[in-house]
C-alpha positions as protocol buffer text, in pm:
chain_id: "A"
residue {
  index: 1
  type: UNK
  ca { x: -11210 y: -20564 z: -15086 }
}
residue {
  index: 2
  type: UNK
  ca { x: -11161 y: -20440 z: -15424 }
}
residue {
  index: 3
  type: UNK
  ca { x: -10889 y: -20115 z: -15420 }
}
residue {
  index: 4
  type: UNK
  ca { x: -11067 y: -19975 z: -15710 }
}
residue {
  index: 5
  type: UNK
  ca { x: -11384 y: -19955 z: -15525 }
}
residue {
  index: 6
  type: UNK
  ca { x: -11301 y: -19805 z: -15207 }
}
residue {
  index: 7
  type: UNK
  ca { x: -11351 y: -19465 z: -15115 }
}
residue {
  index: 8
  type: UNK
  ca { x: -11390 y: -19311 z: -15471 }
}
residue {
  index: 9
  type: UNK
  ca { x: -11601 y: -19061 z: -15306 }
}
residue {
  index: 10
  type: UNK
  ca { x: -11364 y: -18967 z: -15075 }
}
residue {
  index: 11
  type: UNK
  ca { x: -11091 y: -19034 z: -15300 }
}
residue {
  index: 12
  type: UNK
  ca { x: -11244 y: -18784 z: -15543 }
}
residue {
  index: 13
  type: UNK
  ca { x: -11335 y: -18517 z: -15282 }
}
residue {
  index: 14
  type: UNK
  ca { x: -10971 y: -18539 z: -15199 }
}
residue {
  index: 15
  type: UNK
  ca { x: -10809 y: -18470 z: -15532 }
}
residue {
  index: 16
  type: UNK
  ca { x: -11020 y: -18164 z: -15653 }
}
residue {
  index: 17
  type: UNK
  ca { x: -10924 y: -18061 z: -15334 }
}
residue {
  index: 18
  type: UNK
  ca { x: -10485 y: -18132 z: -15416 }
}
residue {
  index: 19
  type: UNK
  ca { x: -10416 y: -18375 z: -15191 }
}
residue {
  index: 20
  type: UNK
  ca { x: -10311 y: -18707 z: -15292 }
}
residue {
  index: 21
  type: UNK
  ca { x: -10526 y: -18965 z: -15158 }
}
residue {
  index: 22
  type: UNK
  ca { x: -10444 y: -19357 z: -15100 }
}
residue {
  index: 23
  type: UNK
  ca { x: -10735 y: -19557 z: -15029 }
}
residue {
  index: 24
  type: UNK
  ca { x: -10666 y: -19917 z: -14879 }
}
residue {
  index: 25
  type: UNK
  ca { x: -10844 y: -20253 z: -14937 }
}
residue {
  index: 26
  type: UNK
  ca { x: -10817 y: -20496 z: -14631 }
}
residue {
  index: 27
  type: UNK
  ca { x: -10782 y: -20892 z: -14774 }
}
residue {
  index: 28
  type: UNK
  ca { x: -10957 y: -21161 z: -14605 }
}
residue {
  index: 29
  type: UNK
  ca { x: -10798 y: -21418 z: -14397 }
}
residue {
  index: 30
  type: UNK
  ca { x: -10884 y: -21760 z: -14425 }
}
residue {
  index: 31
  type: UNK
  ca { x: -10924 y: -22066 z: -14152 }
}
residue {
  index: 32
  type: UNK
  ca { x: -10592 y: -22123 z: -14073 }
}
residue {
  index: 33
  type: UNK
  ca { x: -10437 y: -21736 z: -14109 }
}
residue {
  index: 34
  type: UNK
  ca { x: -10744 y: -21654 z: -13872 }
}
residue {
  index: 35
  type: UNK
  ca { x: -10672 y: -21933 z: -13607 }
}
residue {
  index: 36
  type: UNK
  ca { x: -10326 y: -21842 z: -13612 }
}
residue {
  index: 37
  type: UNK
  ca { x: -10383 y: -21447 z: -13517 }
}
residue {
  index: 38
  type: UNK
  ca { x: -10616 y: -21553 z: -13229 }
}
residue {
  index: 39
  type: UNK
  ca { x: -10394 y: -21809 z: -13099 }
}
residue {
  index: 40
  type: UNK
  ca { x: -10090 y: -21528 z: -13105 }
}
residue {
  index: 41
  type: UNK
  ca { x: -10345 y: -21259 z: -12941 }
}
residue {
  index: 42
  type: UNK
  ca { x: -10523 y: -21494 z: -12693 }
}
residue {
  index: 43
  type: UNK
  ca { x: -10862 y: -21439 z: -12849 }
}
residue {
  index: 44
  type: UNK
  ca { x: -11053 y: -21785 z: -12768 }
}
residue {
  index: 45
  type: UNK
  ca { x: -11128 y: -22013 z: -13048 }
}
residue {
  index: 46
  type: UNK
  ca { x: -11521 y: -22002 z: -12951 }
}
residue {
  index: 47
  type: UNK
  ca { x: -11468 y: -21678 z: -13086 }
}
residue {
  index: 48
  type: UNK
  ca { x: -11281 y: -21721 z: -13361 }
}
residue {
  index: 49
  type: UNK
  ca { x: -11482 y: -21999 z: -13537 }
}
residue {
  index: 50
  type: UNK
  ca { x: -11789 y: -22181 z: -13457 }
}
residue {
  index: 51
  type: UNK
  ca { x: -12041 y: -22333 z: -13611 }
}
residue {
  index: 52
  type: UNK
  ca { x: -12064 y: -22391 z: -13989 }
}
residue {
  index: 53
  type: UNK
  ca { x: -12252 y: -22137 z: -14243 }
}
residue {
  index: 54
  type: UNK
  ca { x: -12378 y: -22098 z: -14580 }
}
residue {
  index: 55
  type: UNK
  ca { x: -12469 y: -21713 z: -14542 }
}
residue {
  index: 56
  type: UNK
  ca { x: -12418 y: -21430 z: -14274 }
}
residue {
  index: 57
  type: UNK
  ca { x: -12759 y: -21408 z: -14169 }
}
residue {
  index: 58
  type: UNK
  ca { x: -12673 y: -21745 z: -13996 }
}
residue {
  index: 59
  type: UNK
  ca { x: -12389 y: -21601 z: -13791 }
}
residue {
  index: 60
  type: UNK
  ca { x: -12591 y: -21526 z: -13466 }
}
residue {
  index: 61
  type: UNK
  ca { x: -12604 y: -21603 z: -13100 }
}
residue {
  index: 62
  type: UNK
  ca { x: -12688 y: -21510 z: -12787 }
}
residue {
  index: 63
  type: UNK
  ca { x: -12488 y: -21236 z: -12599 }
}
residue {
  index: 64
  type: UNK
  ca { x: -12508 y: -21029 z: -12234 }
}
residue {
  index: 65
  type: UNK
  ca { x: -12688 y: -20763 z: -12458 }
}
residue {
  index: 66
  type: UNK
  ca { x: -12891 y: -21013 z: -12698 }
}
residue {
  index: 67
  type: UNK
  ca { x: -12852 y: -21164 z: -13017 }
}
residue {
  index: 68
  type: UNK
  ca { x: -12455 y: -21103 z: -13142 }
}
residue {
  index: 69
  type: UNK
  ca { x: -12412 y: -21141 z: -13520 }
}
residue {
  index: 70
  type: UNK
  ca { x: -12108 y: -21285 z: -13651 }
}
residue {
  index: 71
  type: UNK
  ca { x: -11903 y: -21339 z: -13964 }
}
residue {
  index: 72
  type: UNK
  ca { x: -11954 y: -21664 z: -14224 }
}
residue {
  index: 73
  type: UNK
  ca { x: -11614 y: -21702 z: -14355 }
}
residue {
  index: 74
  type: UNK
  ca { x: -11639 y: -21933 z: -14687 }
}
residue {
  index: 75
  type: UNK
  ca { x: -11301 y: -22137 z: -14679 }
}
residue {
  index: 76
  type: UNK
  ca { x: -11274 y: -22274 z: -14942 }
}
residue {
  index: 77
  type: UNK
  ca { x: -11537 y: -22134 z: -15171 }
}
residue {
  index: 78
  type: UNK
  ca { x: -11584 y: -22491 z: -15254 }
}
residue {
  index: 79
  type: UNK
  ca { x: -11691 y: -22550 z: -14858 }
}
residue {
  index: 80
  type: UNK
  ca { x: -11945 y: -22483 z: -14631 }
}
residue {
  index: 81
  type: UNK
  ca { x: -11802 y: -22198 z: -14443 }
}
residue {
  index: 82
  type: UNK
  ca { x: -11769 y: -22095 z: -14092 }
}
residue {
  index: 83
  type: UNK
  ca { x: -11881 y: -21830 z: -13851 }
}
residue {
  index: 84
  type: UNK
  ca { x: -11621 y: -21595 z: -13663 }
}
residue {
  index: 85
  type: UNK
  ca { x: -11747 y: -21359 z: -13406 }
}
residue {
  index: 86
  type: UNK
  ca { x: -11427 y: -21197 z: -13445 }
}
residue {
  index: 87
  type: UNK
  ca { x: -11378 y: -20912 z: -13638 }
}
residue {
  index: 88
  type: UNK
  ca { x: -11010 y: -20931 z: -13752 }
}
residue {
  index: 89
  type: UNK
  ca { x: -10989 y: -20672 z: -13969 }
}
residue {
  index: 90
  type: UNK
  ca { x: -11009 y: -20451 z: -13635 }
}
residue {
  index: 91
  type: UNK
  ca { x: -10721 y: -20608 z: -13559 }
}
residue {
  index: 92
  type: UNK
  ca { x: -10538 y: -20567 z: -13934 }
}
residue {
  index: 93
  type: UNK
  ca { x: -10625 y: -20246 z: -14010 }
}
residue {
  index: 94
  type: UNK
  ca { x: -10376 y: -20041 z: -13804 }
}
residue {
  index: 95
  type: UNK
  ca { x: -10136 y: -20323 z: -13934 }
}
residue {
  index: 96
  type: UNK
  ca { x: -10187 y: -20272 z: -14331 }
}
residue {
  index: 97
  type: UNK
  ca { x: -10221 y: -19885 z: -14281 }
}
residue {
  index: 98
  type: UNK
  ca { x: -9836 y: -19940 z: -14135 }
}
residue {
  index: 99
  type: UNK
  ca { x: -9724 y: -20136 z: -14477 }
}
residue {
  index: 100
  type: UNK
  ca { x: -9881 y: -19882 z: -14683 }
}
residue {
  index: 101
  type: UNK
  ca { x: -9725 y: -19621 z: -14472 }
}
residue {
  index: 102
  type: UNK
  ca { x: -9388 y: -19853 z: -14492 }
}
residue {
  index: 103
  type: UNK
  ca { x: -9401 y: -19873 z: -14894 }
}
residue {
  index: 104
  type: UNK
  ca { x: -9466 y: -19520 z: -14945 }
}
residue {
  index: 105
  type: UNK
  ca { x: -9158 y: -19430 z: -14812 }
}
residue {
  index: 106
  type: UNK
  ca { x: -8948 y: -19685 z: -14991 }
}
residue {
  index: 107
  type: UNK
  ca { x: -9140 y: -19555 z: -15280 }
}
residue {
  index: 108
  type: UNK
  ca { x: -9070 y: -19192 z: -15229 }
}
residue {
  index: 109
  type: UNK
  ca { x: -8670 y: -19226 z: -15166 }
}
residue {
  index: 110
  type: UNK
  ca { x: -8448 y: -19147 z: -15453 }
}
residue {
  index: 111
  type: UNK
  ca { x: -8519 y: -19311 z: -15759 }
}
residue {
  index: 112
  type: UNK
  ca { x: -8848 y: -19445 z: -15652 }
}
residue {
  index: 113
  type: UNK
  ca { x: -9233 y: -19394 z: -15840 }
}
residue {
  index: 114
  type: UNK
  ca { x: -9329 y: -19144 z: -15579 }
}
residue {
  index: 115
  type: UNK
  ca { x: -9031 y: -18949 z: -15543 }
}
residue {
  index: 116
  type: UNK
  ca { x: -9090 y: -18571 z: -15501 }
}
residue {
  index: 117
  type: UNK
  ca { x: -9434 y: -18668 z: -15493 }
}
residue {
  index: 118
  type: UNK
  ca { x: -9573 y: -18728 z: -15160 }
}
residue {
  index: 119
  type: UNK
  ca { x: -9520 y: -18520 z: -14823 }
}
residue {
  index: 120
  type: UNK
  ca { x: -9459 y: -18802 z: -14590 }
}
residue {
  index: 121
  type: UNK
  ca { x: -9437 y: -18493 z: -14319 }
}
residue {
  index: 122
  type: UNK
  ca { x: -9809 y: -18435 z: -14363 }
}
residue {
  index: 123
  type: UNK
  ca { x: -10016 y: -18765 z: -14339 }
}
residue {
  index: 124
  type: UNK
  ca { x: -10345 y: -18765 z: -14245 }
}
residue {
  index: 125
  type: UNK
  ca { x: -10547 y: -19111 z: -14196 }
}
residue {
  index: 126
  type: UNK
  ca { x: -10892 y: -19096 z: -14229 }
}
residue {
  index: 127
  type: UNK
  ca { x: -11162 y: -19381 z: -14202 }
}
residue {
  index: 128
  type: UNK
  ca { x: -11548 y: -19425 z: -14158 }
}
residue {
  index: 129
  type: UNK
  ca { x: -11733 y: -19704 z: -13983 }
}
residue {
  index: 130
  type: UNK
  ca { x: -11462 y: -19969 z: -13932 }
}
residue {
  index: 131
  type: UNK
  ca { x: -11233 y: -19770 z: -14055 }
}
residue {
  index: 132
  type: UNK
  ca { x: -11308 y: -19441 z: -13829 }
}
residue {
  index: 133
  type: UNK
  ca { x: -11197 y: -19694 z: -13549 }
}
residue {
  index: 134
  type: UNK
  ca { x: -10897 y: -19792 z: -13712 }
}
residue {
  index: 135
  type: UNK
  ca { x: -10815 y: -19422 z: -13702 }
}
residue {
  index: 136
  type: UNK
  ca { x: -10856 y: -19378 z: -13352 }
}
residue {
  index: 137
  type: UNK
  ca { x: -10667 y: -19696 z: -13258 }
}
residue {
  index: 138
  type: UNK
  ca { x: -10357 y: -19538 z: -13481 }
}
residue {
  index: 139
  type: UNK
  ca { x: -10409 y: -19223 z: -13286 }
}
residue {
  index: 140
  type: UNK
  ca { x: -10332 y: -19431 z: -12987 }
}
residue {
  index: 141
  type: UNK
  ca { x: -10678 y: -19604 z: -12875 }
}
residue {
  index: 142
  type: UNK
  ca { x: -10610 y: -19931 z: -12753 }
}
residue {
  index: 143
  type: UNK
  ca { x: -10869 y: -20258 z: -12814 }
}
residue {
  index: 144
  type: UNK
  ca { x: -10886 y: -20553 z: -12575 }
}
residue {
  index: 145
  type: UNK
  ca { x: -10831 y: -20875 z: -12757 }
}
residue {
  index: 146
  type: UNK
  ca { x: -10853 y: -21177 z: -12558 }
}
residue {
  index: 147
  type: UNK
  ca { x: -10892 y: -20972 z: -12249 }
}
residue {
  index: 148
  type: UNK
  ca { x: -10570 y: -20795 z: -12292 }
}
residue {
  index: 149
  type: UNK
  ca { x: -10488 y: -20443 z: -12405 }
}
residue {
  index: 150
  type: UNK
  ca { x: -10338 y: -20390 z: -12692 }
}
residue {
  index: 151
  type: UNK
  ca { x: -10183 y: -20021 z: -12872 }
}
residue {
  index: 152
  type: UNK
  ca { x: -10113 y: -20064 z: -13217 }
}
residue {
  index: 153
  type: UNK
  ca { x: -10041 y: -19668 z: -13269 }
}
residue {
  index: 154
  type: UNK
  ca { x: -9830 y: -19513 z: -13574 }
}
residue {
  index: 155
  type: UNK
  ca { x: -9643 y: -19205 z: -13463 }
}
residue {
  index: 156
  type: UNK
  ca { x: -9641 y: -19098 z: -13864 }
}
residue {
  index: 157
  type: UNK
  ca { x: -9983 y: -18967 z: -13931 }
}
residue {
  index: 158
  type: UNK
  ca { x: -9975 y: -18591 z: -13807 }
}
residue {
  index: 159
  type: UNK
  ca { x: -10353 y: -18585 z: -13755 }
}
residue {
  index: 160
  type: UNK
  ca { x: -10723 y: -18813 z: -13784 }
}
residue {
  index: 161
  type: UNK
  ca { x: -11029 y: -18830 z: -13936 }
}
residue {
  index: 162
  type: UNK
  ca { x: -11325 y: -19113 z: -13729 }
}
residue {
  index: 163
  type: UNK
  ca { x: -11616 y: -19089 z: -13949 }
}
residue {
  index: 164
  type: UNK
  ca { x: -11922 y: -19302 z: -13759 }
}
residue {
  index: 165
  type: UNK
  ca { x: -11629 y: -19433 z: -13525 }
}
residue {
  index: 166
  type: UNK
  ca { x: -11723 y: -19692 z: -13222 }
}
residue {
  index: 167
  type: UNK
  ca { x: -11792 y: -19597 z: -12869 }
}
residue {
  index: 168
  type: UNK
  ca { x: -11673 y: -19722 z: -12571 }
}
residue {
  index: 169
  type: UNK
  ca { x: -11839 y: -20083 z: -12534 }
}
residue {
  index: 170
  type: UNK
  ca { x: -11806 y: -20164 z: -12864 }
}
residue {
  index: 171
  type: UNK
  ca { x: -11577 y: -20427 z: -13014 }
}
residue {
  index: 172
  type: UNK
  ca { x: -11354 y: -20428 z: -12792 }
}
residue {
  index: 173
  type: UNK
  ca { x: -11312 y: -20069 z: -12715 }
}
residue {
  index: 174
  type: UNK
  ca { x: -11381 y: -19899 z: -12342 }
}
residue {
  index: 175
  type: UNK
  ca { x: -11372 y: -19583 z: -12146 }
}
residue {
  index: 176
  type: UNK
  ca { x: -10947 y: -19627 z: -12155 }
}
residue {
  index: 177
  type: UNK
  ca { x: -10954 y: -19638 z: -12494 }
}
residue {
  index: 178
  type: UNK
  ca { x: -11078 y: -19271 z: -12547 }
}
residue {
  index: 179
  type: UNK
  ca { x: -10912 y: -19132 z: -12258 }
}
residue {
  index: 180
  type: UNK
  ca { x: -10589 y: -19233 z: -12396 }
}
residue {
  index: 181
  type: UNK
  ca { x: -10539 y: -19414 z: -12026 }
}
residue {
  index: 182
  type: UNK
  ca { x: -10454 y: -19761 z: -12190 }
}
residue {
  index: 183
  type: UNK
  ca { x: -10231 y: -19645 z: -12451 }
}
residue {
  index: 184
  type: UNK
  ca { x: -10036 y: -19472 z: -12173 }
}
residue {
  index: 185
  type: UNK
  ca { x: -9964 y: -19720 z: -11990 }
}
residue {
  index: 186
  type: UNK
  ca { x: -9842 y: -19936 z: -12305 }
}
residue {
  index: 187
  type: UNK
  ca { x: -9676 y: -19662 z: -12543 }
}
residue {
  index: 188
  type: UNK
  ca { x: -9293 y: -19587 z: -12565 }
}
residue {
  index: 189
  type: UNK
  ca { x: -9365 y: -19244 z: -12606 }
}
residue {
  index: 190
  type: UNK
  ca { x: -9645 y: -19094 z: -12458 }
}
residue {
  index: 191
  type: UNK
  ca { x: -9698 y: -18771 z: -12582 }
}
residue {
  index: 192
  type: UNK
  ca { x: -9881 y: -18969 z: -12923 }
}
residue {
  index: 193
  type: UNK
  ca { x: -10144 y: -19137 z: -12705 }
}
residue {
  index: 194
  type: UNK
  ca { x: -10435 y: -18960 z: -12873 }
}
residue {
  index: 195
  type: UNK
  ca { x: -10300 y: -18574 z: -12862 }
}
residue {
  index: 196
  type: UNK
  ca { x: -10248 y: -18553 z: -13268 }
}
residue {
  index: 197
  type: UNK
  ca { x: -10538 y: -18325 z: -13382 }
}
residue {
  index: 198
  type: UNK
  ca { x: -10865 y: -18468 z: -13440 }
}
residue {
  index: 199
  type: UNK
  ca { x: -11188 y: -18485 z: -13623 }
}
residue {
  index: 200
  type: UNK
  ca { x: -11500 y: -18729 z: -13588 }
}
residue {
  index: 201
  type: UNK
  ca { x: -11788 y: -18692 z: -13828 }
}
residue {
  index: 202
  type: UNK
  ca { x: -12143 y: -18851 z: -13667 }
}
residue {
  index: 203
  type: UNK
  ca { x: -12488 y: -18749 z: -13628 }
}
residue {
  index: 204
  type: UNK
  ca { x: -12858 y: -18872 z: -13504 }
}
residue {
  index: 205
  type: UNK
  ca { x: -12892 y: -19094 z: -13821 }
}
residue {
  index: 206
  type: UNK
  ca { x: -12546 y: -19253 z: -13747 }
}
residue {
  index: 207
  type: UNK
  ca { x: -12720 y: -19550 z: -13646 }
}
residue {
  index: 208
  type: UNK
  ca { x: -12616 y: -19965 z: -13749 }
}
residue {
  index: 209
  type: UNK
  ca { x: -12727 y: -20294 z: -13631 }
}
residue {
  index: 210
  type: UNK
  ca { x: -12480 y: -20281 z: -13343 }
}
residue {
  index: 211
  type: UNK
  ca { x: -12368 y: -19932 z: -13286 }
}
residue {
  index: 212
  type: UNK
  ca { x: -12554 y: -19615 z: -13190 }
}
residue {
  index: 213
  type: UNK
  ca { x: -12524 y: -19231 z: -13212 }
}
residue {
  index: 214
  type: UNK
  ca { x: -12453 y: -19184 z: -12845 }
}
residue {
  index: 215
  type: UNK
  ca { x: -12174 y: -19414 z: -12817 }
}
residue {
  index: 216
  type: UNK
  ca { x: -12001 y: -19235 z: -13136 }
}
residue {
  index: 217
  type: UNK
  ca { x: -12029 y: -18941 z: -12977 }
}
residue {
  index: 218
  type: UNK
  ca { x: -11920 y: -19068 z: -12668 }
}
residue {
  index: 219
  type: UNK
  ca { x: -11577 y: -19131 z: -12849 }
}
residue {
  index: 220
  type: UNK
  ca { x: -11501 y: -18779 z: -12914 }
}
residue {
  index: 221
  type: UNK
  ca { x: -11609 y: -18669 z: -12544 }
}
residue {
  index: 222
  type: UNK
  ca { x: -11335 y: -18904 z: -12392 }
}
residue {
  index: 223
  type: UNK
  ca { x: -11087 y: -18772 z: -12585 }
}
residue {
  index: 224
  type: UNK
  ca { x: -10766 y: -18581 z: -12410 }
}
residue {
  index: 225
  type: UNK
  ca { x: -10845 y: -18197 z: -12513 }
}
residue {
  index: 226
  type: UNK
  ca { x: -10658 y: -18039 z: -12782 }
}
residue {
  index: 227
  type: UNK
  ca { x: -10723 y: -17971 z: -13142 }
}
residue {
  index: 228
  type: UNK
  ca { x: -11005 y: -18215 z: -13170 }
}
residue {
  index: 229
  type: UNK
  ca { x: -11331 y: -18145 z: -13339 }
}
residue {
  index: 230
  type: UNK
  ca { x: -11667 y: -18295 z: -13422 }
}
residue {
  index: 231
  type: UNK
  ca { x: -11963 y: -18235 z: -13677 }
}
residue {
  index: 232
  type: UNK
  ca { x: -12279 y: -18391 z: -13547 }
}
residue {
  index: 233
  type: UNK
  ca { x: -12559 y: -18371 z: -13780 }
}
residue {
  index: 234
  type: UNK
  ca { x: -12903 y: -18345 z: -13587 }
}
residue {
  index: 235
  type: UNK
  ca { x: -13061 y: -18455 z: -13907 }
}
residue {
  index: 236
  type: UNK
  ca { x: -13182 y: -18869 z: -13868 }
}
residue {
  index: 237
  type: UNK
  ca { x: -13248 y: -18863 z: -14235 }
}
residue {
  index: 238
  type: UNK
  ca { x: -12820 y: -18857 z: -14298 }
}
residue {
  index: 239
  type: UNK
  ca { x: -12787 y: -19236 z: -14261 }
}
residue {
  index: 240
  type: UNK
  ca { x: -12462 y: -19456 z: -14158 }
}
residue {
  index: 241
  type: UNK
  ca { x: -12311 y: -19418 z: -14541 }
}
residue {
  index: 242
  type: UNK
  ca { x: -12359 y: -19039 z: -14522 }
}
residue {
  index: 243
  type: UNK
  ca { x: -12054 y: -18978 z: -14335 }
}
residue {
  index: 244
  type: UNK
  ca { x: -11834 y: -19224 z: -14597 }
}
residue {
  index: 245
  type: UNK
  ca { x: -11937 y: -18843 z: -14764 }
}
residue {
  index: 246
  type: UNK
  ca { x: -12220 y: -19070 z: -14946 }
}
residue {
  index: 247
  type: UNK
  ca { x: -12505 y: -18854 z: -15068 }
}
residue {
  index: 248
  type: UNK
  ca { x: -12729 y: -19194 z: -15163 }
}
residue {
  index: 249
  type: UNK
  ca { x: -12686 y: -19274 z: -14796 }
}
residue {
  index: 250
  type: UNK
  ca { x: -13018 y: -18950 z: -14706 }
}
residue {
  index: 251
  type: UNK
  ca { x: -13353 y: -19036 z: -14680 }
}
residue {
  index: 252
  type: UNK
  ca { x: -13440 y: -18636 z: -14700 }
}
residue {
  index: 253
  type: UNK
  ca { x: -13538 y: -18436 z: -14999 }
}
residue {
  index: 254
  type: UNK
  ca { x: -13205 y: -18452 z: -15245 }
}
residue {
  index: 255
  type: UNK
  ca { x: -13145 y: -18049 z: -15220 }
}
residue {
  index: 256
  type: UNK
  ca { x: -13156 y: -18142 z: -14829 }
}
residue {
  index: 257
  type: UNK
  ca { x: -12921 y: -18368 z: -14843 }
}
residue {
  index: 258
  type: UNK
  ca { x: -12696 y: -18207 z: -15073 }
}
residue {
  index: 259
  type: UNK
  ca { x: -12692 y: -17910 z: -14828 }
}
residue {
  index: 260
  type: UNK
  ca { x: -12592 y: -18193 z: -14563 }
}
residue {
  index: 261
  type: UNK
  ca { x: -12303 y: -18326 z: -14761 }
}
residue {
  index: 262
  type: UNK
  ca { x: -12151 y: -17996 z: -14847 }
}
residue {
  index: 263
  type: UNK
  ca { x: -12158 y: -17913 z: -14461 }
}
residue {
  index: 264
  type: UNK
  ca { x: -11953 y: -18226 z: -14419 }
}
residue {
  index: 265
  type: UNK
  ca { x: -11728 y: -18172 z: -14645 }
}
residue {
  index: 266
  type: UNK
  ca { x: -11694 y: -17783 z: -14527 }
}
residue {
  index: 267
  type: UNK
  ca { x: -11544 y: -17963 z: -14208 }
}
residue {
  index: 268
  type: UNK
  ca { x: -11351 y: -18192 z: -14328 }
}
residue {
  index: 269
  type: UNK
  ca { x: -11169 y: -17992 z: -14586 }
}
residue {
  index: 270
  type: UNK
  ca { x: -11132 y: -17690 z: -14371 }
}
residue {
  index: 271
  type: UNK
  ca { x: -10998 y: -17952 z: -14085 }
}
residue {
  index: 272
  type: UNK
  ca { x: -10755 y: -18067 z: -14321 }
}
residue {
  index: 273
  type: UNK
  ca { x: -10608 y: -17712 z: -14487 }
}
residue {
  index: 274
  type: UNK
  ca { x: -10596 y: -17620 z: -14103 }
}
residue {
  index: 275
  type: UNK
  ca { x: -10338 y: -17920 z: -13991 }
}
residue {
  index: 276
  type: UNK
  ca { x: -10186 y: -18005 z: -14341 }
}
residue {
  index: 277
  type: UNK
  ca { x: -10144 y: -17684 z: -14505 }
}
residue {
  index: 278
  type: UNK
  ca { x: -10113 y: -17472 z: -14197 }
}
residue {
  index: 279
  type: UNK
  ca { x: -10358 y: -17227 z: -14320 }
}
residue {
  index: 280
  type: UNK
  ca { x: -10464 y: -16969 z: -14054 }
}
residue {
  index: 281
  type: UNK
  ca { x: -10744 y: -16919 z: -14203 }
}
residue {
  index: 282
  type: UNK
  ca { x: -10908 y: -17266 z: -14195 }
}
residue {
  index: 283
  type: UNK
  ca { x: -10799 y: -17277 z: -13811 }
}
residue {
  index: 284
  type: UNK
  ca { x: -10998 y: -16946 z: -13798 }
}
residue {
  index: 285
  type: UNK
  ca { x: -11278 y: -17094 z: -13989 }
}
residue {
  index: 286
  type: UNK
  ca { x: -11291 y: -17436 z: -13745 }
}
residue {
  index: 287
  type: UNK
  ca { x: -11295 y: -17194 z: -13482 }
}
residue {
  index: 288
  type: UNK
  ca { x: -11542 y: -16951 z: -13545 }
}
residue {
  index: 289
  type: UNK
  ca { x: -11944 y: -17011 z: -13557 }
}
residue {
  index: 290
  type: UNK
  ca { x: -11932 y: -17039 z: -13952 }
}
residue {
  index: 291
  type: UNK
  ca { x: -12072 y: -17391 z: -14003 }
}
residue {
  index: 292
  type: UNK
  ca { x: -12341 y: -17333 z: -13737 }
}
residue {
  index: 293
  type: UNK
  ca { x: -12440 y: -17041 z: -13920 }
}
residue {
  index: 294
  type: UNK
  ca { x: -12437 y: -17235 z: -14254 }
}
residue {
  index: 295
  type: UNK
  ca { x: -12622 y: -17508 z: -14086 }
}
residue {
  index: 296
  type: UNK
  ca { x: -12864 y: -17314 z: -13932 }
}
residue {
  index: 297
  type: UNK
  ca { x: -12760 y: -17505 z: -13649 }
}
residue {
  index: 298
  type: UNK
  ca { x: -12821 y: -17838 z: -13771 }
}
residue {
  index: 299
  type: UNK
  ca { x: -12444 y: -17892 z: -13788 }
}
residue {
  index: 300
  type: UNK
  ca { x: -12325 y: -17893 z: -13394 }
}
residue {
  index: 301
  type: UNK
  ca { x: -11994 y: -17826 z: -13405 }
}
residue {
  index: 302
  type: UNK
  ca { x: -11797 y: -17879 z: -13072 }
}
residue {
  index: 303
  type: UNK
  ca { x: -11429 y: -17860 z: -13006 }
}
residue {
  index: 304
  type: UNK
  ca { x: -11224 y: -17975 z: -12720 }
}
C-alpha cells in the first residue's frame, strides 16, 4: 500500500477534529516471506500457495460454502504469479500496528521528532474492512490459523474503532473470538480481553463478496458488555466504502448521503471526545437518543 493514500478521509476527519492521526500501509510479502509465516503458524501450504496466476479473478476454488476466492501474488513481477488463499495481512496487521506503536514511543522520548507531541496515554486504533478486524483482534479477538488459536492483543490502545468488521465464520474468526472466550484462555492479563471501550460502524449496505451485514453485526452482539457501541445504518444505498467515512461509496441522492456521512461521523467523533478527551458531555451524547433523533431512526444506535 501506498502511506500517502491511505485513509486521507479519515486522516482528514481526524485533524479538523485535533487529534493526530497515523495511518498505516501494510507491505506485501513475497513467496518465500509468505511460506515462512505459514510454516511458523501451521497454516498448510495448500493454503498458502497453489496454483499459478496471471490475475485475481483466477484465484478461485471450491469451498464447504462454494466458490472461495484467493490472492494472485506476482513474485517476481517478472513471473507468473501464484495464488494464496491466505490472507496474511490478517495475520500482520496487529503485528505492524505494534512497530508503529513501538516507534512512536522511541520517537516521543526526550530528544526525539515527536516529543511533547503525541499522548501515548490516549491511543485509539481504528480500522474498516480488514482493518476493523485488525482492531478487534488488538482488542483481544483471537483468529485460528492452522487450526490453532492465536491472541495477538496490544494492551496500549485505550479504546477501538471496527468499521465493516468480520463476523464470526469469517477468516478465521468464531463465536470465541467475540466473546473474548479464546483470548482468555491465552492472555497474561485478562482484564484486556475485549473490555477496552468499543465502537463498530455497519449497516444493511455493508455487504462484500464474502462478508455480510448480519455477521458484522453479529461481532458487536458477542462482545463482553461495557462501553461498546454500534451505528447501523438501515440505509442499503451506504455501500462497503461508506463506513471507510467514503461519501462516493452511496448509491442514494448526494444530499442523502451526505446526511448519512455526517451521522457517521457524529458517532465516531462523539465516541472518541467521550474515551480520549473524557468529555462528559460526549458520554452524555452516546448515551442519549440524539443520533436516533437526527437519523430519524435510520441510524440504530445500540450499546452494550
Amino acid at each position: 500500500e501506498d502511506p500517502t493514500t491511505v485513509a486521507t478521509e479519515v486522516g482528514e476527519l481526524l485533524n479538523r477534529a485535533g487529534y493526530v492521526a497515523v495511518a498505516l500501509a501494510h507491505p506485501g510479502r513475497e513467496r518465500s516471506p509468505l511460506e515462512a509465516l505459514c510454516r511458523a503458524i501451521g497454516v498448510p501450504m495448500a493454503d498458502c500457495r497453489a496454483e499459478a496466476c496471471a490475475r485475481g479473478d483466477t484465484c478461485r476454488r471450491d469451498g464447504p460454502d462454494g466458490p472461495e476466492p484467493g490472492t494472485c501474488v506476482v513474485d517476481p513481477p517478472s513471473e507468473d504469479g501464484f495464488c494464496s488463499y491466505f490472507k496474511h495481512l490478517n495475520y500482520d496487521r496487529p503485528n505492524d500496528l505494534a512497530a508503529v506503536l513501538d516507534w512512536i514511543e522511541a520517537q516521543s522520548a526526550p530528544g526525539g521528532r515527536l516529543e511533547g507531541r503525541v499522548d501515548l496515554e490516549r491511543v485509539v486504533y481504528a480500522g474498516h474492512s480488514a482493518g476493523g478486524g485488525a482492531a478487534m483482534m488488538v482488542a483481544g479477538a483471537t483468529r485460528e490459523y492452522g487450526g490453532t488459536e492465536t491472541l495477538l492483543g496490544d494492551p496500549r490502545p485505550i479504546a477501538f474503532v471496527s468499521a465493516s468488521p468480520q463476523g464470526p465464520g469469517d477468516e478465521d474468526f468464531t463465536e470465541r473470538s467475540f466473546t473474548g472466550a479464546g483470548c482468555r484462555d491465552l492472555a497474561p492479563d485478562a482484564s484486556r480481553c475485549l473490555t477496552r471501550p468499543h465502537l463498530v460502524l455497519t449497516g444493511e449496505g455493508d455487504v462484500t463478496q464474502e462478508h455480510l451485514p448480519a455477521d458484522r453485526r453479529r461481532s458487536f452482539e458477542l462482545l463482553p458488555e461495557g462501553d461498546k457501541h454500534m451505528g447501523y445504518l438501515l440505509d442499503a444505498d451506504a455501500r462497503h466504502g461508506f463506513y471507510s467515512f467514503s461519501v462516493d461509496a452511496c448509491d442514494a441522492a448526494p444530499a442523502r448521503c451526505e446526511a448519512m456521512h455526517g451521522w457517521l461521523v457524529s458517532a465516531f467523533l462523539a465516541f472518541l471526545d467521550a474515551y480520549v478527551r473524557d468529555s462528559e458531555r460526549a458520554r452524555a451524547y452516546l448515551a442519549s437518543d440524539a443520533l436516533d433523533v437526527l437519523s430519524g431512526g435510520d441510524l440504530e444506535v445500540s450499546r452494550r
